[in-house]
VMD Tcl script that draws the C-alpha trace (Angstrom):
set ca {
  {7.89 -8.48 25.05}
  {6.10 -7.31 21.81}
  {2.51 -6.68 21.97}
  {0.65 -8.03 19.13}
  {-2.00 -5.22 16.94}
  {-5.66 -5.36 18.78}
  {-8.10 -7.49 16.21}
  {-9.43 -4.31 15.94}
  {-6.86 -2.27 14.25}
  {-5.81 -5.30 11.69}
  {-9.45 -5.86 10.79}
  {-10.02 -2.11 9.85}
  {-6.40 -2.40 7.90}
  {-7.93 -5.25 5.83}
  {-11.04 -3.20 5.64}
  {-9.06 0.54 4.17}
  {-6.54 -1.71 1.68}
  {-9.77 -4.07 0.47}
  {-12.10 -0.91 0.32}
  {-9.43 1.06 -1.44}
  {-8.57 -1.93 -3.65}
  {-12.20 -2.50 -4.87}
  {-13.36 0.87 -4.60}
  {-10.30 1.75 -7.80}
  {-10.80 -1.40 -9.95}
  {-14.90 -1.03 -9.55}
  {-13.99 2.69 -11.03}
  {-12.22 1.48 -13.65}
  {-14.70 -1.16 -14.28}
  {-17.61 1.60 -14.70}
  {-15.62 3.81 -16.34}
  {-17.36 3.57 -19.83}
  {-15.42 6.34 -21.48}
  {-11.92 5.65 -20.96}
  {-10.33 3.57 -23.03}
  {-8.68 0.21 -22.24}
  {-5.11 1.07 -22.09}
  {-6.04 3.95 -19.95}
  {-8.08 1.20 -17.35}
  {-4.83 -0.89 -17.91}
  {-2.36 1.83 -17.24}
  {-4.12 3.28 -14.29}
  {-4.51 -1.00 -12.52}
  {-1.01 -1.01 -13.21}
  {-0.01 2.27 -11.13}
  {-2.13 1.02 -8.13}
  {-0.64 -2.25 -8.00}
  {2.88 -0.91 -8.49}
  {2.22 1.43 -6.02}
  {0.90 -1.61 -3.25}
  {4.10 -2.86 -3.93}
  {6.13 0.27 -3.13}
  {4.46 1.05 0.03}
  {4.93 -2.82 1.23}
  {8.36 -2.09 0.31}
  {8.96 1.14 1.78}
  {7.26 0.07 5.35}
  {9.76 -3.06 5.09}
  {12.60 -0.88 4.32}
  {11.99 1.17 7.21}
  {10.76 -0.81 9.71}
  {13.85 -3.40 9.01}
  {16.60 -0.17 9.52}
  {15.10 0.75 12.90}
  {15.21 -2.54 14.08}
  {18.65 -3.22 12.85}
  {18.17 -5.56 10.41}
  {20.61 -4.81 7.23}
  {19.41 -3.06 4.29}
  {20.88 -2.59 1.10}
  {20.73 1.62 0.51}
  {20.25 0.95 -3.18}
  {17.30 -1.31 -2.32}
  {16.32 1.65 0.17}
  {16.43 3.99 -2.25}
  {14.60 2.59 -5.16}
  {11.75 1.62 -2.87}
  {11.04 5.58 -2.11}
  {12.42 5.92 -5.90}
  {9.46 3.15 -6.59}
  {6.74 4.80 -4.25}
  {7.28 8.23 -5.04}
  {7.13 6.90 -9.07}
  {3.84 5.84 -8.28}
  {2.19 9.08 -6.83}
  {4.08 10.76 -9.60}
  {2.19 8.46 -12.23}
  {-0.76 8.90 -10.88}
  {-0.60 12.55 -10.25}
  {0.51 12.81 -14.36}
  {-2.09 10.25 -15.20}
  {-5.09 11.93 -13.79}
  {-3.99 15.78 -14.73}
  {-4.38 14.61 -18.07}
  {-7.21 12.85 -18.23}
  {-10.52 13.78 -19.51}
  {-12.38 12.58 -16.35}
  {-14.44 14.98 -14.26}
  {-12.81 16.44 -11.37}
  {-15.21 14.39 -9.12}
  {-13.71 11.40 -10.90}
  {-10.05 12.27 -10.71}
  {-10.22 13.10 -6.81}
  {-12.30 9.51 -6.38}
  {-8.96 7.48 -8.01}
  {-7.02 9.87 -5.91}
  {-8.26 9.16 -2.78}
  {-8.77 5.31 -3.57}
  {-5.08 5.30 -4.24}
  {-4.28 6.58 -1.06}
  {-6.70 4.38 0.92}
  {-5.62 0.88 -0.52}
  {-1.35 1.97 -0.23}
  {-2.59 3.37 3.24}
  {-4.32 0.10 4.09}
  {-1.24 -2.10 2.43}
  {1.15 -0.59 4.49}
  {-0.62 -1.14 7.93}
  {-1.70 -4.64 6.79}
  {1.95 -5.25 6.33}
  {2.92 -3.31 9.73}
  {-0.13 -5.51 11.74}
  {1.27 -8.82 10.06}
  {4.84 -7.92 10.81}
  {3.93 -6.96 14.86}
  {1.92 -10.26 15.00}
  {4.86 -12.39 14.12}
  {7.25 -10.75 16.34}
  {4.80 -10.76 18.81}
  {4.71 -14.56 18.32}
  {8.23 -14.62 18.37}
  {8.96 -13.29 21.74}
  {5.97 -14.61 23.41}
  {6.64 -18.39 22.47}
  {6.84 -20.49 25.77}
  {10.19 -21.88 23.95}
  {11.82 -18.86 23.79}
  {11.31 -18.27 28.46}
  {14.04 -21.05 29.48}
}
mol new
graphics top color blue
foreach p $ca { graphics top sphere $p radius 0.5 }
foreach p [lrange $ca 0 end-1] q [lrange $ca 1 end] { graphics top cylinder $p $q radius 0.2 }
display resetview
């Protein structure tokens, strides 16, 4: 029997990817002197990088539980998520943003593909949880 994530732990998911989320696009909102490519570029990276890390926790969590996965698809989703931090890492080191600045995309990053990846863990433990716990299922 699976045991499905406490309400708990998937609310303060939603909370870290939503915080992280809104806490990078309301940066890139104030940020008055970077241009719009740059505000375009780093969006981009972020939601490229939510992607990945949905990926990557998918990947993973589908090989441990036997479920077949391609390795090219395997491999371009690290490929993918690593790309991301990589983009970002280049992306900020040049920039002409304060260091304050740089560490605040940073860590927003980090907080909304943090949150995306236990949203996607919670939602993936609720539904097996409803799948072994159905009344159908004990005959």
């Amino acid at each position: 029997m699976k045991q499905k994530p406490s309400m708990a732990f998937v609310a303060a998911s939603w909370v870290a990817v939503f915080a992280g989320i809104l806490g990078f696009i309301i940066g890139l909102w104030n940020a008055s002197t970077m241009q719009l490519n740059e505000k375009g570029y780093y969006f981009t990276v972020l939601m490229y990088g939510l992607f990945s890390a949905v990926s990557v926790q998918k990947c993973v969590r589908d090989r441990l539980e036997g479920v077949p996965v391609t390795d090219i698809y395997y491999g371009l989703s690290w490929v993918s998520m690593l790309l991301t931090i990589l983009l970002l890492t280049i992306g900020l080191w040049n920039a002409t943003l304060a260091p304050s600045e740089k560490g605040f995309y940073a860590f927003a990053f980090l907080l909304s593909v943090f949150g995306a990846i236990t949203v996607q863990k919670n939602t993936r433990d609720t539904q097996a949880a409803k799948a072994t716990n159905t009344p159908g299922d004990m005959q």
